[in-house]
VONULO-259295 format. One record per residue (C-alpha): x, y, z; residue number from 1; chain; residue in one letter. Coordinates in Angstrom, 2 decimals. Layout:
N
+---------+---------+---------+-----+----+----+
|      xx |      yy |      zz |   i | ch | aa |
+---------+---------+---------+-----+----+----+
|       X |       Y |       Z | NUM |  A |  a |
...
+---------+---------+---------+-----+----+----+
//
This chain:
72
+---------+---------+---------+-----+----+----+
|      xx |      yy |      zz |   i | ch | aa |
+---------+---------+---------+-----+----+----+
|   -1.30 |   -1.67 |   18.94 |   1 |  A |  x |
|   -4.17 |   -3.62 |   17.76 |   2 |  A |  x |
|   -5.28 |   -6.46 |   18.37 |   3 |  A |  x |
|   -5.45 |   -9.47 |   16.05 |   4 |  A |  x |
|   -8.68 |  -10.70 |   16.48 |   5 |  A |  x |
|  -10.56 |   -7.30 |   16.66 |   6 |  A |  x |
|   -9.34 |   -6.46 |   13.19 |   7 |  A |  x |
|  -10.56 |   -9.55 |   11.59 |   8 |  A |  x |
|  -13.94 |   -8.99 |   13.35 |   9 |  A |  x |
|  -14.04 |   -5.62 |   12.10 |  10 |  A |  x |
|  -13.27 |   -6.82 |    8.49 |  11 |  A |  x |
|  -15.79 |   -9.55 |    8.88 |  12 |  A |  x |
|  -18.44 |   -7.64 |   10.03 |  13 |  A |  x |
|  -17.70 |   -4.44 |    7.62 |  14 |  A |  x |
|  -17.88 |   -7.63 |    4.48 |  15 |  A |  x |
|  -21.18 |   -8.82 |    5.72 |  16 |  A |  x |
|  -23.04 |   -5.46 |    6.06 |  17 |  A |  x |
|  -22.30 |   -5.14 |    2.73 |  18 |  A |  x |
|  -23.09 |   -8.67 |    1.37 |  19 |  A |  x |
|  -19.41 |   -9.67 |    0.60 |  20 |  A |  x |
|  -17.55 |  -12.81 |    2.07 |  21 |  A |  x |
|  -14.52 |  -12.67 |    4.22 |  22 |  A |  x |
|  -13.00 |  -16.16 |    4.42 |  23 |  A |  x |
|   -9.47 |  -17.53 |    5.27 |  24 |  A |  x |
|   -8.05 |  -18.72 |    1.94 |  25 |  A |  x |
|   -4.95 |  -19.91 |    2.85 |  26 |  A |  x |
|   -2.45 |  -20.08 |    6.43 |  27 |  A |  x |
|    1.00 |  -19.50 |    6.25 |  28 |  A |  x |
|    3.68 |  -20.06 |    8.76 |  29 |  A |  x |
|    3.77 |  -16.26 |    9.23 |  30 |  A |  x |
|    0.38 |  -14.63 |    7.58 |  31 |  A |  x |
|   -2.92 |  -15.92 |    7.38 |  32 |  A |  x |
|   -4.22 |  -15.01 |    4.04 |  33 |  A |  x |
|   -8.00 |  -13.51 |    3.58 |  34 |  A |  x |
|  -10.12 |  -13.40 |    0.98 |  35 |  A |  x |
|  -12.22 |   -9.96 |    0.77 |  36 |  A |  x |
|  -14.36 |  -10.04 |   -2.64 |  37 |  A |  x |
|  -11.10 |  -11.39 |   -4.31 |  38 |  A |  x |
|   -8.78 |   -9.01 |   -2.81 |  39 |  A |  x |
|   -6.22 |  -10.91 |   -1.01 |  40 |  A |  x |
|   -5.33 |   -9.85 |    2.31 |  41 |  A |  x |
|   -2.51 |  -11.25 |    4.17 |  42 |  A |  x |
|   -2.76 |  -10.61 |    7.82 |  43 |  A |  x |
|    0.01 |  -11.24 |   10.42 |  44 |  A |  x |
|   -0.02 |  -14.06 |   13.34 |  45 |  A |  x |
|    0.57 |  -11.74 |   16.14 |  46 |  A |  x |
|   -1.60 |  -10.85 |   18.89 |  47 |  A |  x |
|   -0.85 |   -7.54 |   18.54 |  48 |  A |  x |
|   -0.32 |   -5.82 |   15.06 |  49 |  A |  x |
|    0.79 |   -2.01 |   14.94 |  50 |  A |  x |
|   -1.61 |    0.44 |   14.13 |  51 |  A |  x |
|    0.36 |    1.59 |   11.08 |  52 |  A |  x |
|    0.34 |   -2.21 |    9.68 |  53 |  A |  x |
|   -3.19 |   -2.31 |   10.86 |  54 |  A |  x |
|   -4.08 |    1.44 |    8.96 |  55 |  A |  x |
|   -2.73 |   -0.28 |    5.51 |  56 |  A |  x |
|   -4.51 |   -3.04 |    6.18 |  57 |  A |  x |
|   -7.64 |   -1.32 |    6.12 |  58 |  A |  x |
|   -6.72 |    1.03 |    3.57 |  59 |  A |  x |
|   -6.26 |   -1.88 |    0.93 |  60 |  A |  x |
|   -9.64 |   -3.29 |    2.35 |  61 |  A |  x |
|  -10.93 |   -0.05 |    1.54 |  62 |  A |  x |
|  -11.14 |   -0.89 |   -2.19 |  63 |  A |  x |
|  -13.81 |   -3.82 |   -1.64 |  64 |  A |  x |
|  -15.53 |   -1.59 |    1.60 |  65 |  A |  x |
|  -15.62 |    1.73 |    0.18 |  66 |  A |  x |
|  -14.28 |    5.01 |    1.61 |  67 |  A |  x |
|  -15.10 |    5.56 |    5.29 |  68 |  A |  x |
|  -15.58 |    2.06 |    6.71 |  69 |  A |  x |
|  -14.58 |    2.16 |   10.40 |  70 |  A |  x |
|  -11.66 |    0.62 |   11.28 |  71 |  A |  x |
|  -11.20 |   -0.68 |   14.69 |  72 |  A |  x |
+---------+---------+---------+-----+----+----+
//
């Protein structure tokens, strides 16, 4: 499992090494929505998100990153 708040960090952090914004465009009652260079990326509520949730997560981040930014 991983956690929440180290995936966002990872995201952020990733998007500003490369000069892009990561900001929260919308909250749901379920998903927070980010915004990644205008790739949308909903992200779950829960402390805890499964790593294979967590892998696709990245993966579709990986068209704004570029191939081989670490994931957490």
């Amino acid at each position: 499992m991983t956690k929440r708040k180290t995936l966002i960090r990872a995201l952020r952090r990733a998007a500003r090494a490369r000069g892009m914004e990561f900001i929260l465009a919308r909250q749901g009652a379920n998903h927070e929505v980010y915004k990644l260079g205008g790739l949308m990326i909903p992200i779950p509520r829960h402390t805890e998100i499964d790593d294979r949730l967590a892998d696709r997560i990245c993966d579709e981040a990986e068209a704004k990153l570029g191939k081989g930014w670490k994931r957490p």
